[in-house]
NUPA-755899 format. One record per residue (C-alpha): z, y, x. Coordinates in steps of 0.1 Angstrom, whole numbers, plus 5000, padded with zeros to 4 digits. Layout:
<pts>
ZYX/...
</pts>
This chain:
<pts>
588962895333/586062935355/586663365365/585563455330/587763725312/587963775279/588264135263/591964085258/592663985296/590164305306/592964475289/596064345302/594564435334/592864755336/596564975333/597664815365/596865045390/597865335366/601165175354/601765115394/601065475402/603465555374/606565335387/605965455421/606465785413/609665675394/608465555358/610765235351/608765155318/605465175336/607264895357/608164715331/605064725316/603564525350/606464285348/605864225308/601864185319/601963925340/605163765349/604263475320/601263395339/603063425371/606163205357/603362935350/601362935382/604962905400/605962595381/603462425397/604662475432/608662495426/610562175428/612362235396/610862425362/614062685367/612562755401/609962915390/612163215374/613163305411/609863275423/608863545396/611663755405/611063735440/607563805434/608664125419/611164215441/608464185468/605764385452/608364655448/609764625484/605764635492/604464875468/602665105485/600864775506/599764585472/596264505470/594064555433/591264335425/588964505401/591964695387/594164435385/597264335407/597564005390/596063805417/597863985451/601063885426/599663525427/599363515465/602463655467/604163395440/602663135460/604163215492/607663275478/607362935460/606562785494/609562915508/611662865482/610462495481/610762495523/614662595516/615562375493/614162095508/616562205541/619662265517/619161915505/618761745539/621761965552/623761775521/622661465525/624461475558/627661485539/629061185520/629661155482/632060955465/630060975430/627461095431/625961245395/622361175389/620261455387/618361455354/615661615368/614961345390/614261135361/610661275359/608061305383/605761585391/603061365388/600761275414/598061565414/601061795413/602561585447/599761625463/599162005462/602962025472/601761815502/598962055512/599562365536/600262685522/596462785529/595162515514/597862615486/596462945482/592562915479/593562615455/595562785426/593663085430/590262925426/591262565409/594262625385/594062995380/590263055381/589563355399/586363375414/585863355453/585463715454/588363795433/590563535454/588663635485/590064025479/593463915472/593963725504/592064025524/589463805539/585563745533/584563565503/582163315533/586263225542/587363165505/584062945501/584962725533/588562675531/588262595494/585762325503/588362155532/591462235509/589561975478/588761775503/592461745516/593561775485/591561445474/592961265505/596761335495/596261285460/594860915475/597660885501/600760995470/598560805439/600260505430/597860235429/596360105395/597759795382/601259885401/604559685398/605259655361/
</pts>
């Protein structure tokens, strides 16, 4: 990963702000041309937060909703709109993961006679993944930006409008928290067999 682009992502990206112009003044293929760009990449980076893998189709979607709903507010780095769309994916996974987690408690409240087992539950996350979830949605942000979807600290720096000094700093705490809660949610080696 490390912020290198190859050609063919140089490509992908450099119609974005064109392609935006173009559905803003009313071109629905331009639009979907954006959409077709980068909601695989944005579907992926959303899994990671969501509770379930279907999850991250809403997240996508309500990315997209919100970029429209924003349009004329979205921010480019270098050309391409792909990271403000991964700020923006990350905060609506957040939520979404914030509401479930209060549908379920609200539930919970209310008794079952048989209940079905969720087949989902069957299989963890895994512990790394557990621990982002655990982190604040800062700490959320300047991780999959820089970590998992290796933008630089400029690049991620632009997309959350602050100064790259601010990226460098709270990417420095957020490993460092994110190191603790991966200790804290880790199960211990040699566990209960």
């Amino acid at each position: 990963m490390g912020g290198l682009r190859t050609v063919r992502d140089m490509d992908h990206t450099t119609g974005d702000r064109a392609d935006w112009a173009l559905s803003i003044a009313g071109d629905g293929a331009a639009f979907g041309r954006v959409f077709d760009r980068h909601a695989p990449r944005l579907r992926r980076h959303a899994i990671r937060l969501v509770p379930t893998p279907s999850d991250a189709d809403d997240v996508v979607a309500v990315t997209f909703l919100e970029a429209w709903r924003r349009r004329d507010h979205v921010r480019f780095v270098d050309g391409s709109l792909l990271p403000w769309l991964l700020v923006t994916a990350t905060n609506s996974a957040h939520n979404l993961t914030r509401s479930t987690t209060r549908h379920r408690r609200f539930l919970a409240r209310f008794p079952v006679d048989d209940p079905a087992p969720d087949p989902a539950e069957r299989f963890s996350d895994g512990d790394a993944v557990a621990a982002l979830q655990g982190l604040g949605l800062a700490d959320q942000r300047v991780l999959t930006l820089c970590v998992i979807e290796g933008l630089s600290e400029r690049e991620a720096a632009a997309a959350l409008g602050v100064a790259p000094g601010t990226v460098k700093s709270r990417l420095h705490r957020a490993k460092a928290r994110l190191q603790q809660q991966y200790t804290r949610t880790a199960e211990p080696l040699g566990g209960a067999l």
